[in-house]
C-alpha positions in Angstrom: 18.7 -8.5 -10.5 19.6 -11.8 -12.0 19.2 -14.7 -9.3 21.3 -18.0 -9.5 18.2 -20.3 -9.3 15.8 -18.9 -11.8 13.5 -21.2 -12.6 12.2 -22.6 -15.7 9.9 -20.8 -18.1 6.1 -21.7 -15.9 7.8 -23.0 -12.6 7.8 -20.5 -9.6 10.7 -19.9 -7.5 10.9 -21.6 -4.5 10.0 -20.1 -0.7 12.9 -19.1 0.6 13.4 -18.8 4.5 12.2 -16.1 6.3 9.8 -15.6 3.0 6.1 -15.9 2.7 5.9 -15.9 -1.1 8.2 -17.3 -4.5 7.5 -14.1 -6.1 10.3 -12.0 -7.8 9.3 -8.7 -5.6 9.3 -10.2 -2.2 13.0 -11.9 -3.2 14.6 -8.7 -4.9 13.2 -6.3 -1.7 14.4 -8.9 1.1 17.7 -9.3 -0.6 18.3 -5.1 0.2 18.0 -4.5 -4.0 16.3 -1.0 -5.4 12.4 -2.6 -6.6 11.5 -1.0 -9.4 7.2 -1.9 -10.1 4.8 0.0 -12.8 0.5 0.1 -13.2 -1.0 -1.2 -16.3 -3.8 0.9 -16.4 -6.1 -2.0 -17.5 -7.9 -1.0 -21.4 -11.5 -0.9 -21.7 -11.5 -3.6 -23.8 -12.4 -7.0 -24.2 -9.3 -7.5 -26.4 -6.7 -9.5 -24.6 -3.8 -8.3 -27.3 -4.4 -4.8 -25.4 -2.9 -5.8 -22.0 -0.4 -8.0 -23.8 0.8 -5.1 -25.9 1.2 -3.0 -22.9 2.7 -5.0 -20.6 5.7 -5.9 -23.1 6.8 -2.4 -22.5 7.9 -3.3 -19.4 9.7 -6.3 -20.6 12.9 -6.8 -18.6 12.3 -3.1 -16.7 10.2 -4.1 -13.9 10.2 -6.0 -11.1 6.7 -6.8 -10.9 3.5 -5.0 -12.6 0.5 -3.3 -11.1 -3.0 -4.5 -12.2 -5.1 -1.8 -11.0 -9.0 -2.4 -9.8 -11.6 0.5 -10.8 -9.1 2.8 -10.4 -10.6 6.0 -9.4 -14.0 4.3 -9.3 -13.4 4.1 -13.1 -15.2 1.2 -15.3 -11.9 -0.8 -17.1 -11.1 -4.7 -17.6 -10.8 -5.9 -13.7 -7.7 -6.8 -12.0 -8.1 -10.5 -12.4 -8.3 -10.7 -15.3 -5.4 -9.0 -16.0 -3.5 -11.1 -13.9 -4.9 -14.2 -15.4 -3.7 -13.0 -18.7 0.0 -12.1 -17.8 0.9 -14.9 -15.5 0.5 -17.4 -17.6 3.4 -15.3 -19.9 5.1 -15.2 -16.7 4.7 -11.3 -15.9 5.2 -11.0 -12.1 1.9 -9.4 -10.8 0.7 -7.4 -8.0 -3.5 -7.7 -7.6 -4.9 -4.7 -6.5 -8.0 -5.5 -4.7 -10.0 -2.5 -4.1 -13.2 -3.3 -1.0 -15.5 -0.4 -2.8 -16.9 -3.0 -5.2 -17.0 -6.1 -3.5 -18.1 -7.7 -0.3 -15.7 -10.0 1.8 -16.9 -13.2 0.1 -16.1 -12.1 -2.9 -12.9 -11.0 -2.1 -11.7 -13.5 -0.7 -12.2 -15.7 -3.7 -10.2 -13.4 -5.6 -7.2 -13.9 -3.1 -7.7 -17.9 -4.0 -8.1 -17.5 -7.7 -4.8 -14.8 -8.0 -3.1 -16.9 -6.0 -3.8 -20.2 -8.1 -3.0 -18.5 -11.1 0.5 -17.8 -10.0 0.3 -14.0 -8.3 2.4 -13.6 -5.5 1.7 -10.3 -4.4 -1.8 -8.5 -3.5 -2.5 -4.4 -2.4 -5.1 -4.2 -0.3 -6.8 -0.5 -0.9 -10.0 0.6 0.4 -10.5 2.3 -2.5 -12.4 5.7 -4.2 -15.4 6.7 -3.7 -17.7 5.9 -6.1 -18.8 10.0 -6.2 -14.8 10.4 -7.9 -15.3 8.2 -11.4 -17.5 7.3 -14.5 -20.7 5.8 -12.7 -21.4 7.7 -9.8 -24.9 6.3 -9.3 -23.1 2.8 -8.5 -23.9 1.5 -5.0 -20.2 1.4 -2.8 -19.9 -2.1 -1.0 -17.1 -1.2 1.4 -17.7 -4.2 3.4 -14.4 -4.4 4.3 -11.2 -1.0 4.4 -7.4 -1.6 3.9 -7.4 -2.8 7.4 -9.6 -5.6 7.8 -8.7 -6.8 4.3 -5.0 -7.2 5.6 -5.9 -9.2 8.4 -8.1 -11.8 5.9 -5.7 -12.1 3.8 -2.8 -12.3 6.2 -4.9 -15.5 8.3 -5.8 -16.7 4.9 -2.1 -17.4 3.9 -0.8 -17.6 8.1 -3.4 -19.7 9.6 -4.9 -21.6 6.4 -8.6 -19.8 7.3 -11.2 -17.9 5.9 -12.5 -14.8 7.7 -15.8 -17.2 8.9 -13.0 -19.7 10.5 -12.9 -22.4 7.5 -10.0 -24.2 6.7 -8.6 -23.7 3.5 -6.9 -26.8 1.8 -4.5 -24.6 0.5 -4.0 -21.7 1.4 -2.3 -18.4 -1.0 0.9 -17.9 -0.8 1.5 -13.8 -0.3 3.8 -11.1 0.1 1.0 -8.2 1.4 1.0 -4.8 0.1 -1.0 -1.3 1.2 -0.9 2.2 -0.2 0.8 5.2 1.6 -0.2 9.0 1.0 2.6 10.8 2.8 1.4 14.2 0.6 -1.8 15.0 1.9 -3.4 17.0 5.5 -3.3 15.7 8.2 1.0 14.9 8.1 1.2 14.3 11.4 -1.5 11.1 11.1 0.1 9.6 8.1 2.7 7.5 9.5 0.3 6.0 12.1 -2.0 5.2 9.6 1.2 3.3 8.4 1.6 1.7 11.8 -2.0 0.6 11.8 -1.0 -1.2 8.1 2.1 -3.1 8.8 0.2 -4.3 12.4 -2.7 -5.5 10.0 -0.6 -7.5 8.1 1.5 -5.0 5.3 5.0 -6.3 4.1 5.5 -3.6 1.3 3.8 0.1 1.1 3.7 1.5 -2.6 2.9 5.5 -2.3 0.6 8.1 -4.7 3.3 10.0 -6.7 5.6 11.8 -5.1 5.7 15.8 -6.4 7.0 16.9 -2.8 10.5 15.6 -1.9 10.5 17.8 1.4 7.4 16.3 2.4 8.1 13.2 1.6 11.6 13.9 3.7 9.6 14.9 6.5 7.6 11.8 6.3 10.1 9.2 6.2 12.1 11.2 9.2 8.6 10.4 11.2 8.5 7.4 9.9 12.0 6.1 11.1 11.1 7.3 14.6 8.5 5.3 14.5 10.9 2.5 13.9 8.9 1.3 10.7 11.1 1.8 8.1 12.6 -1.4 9.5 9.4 -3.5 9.7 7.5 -2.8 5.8 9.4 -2.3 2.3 8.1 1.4 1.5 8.4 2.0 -2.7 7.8 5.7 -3.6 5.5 6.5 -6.5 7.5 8.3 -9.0 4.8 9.7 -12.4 6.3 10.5 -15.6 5.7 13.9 -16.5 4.6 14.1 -20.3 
């Protein structure tokens, strides 16, 4: 989707009304257009001409890109850096921000240093288990879940504060994201689990791949009746089968 005020090459969009970010994802969801976002599953590398060369090929196919952190409790380059690298080539990012590794000062310095370096949009996960990846013996933090972290980051960019009640002289400006997993036991909890996510502060919900159209039919039927497919932007993951 082509917008009439694009800005210049290194000069963010302005806020529009009713908007709580200038990002590209926020602006094409709000404006009732199909979203279309991809992970860069970030290398393990110290080579910064790895994440350029696979972020170009999304060029001009993407509404905004993920930068995943520790996926699957899996050592790679973190999230930030990865969005340090691309915004400054003017990728739109989403920083994941996964609470299994880091504690809630930590975390929220993360939200102020994405957000300075131009990311609009974070997902707040709790994230894997450490028991699921490459260094098991790793001690989880999980000072925070999905939860709490919404409500930071949501009084961080609402009410200018830190969790401790410190102003911020600045504070990020965010369109909030959460993960959904409509396609596993128990169903019938899933789309309160939802509920409790948009109340903590979720705008958009990105899914796990989706394998199971009738279940995810059945969720989305539950979820209407709940009334929140009116209140969060849901994106359903869709994985290339090779």
């Amino acid at each position: 989707m082509i917008f009439t005020d694009e800005p210049v090459p290194g000069y963010p969009f302005p806020i529009l009304p009713g908007h709580t970010s200038p990002g590209r994802l926020e602006r094409v969801l709000r404006a009732g257009q199909f979203a279309v976002t991809s992970e860069l599953a970030p290398p393990d590398s110290a080579d910064p001409g790895a994440v350029y060369e696979r972020a170009a090929l999304f060029d001009g196919y993407v509404d905004a890109i993920n930068a995943t952190d520790g996926s699957g409790a899996h050592c790679h380059m973190g999230s930030l850096a990865v969005c340090a690298l691309l915004t400054r080539l003017g990728y739109s990012l989403i920083q994941q921000i996964s609470c299994r590794d880091k504690n809630r000062i930590a975390i929220q310095g993360d939200i102020l240093g994405g957000a300075a370096m131009g990311v609009c949009n974070i997902l707040c996960l709790s994230g894997d288990g450490v028991q699921t990846g490459d260094h098991p013996e790793a001690k989880p933090v999980f000072d925070l879940d999905c939860m709490s972290l919404l409500k930071i980051a949501r009084n961080m960019r609402d009410k200018s504060a830190f969790q401790s009640g410190r102003k911020l002289d600045s504070p990020p400006k965010l369109f909030l994201g959460a993960a959904a997993n409509p396609f596993v036991e128990p169903f019938d909890w899933r789309p309160l689990r939802l509920a409790k996510k948009i109340a903590a502060g979720a705008q958009f919900v990105q899914t796990q791949y989706c394998y199971d159209v009738p279940r995810l039919r059945s969720y989305m039927a539950q979820v209407r009746d709940l009334g929140l497919h009116e209140k969060v932007f849901i994106l359903v993951g869709v994985g290339t089968i090779a």
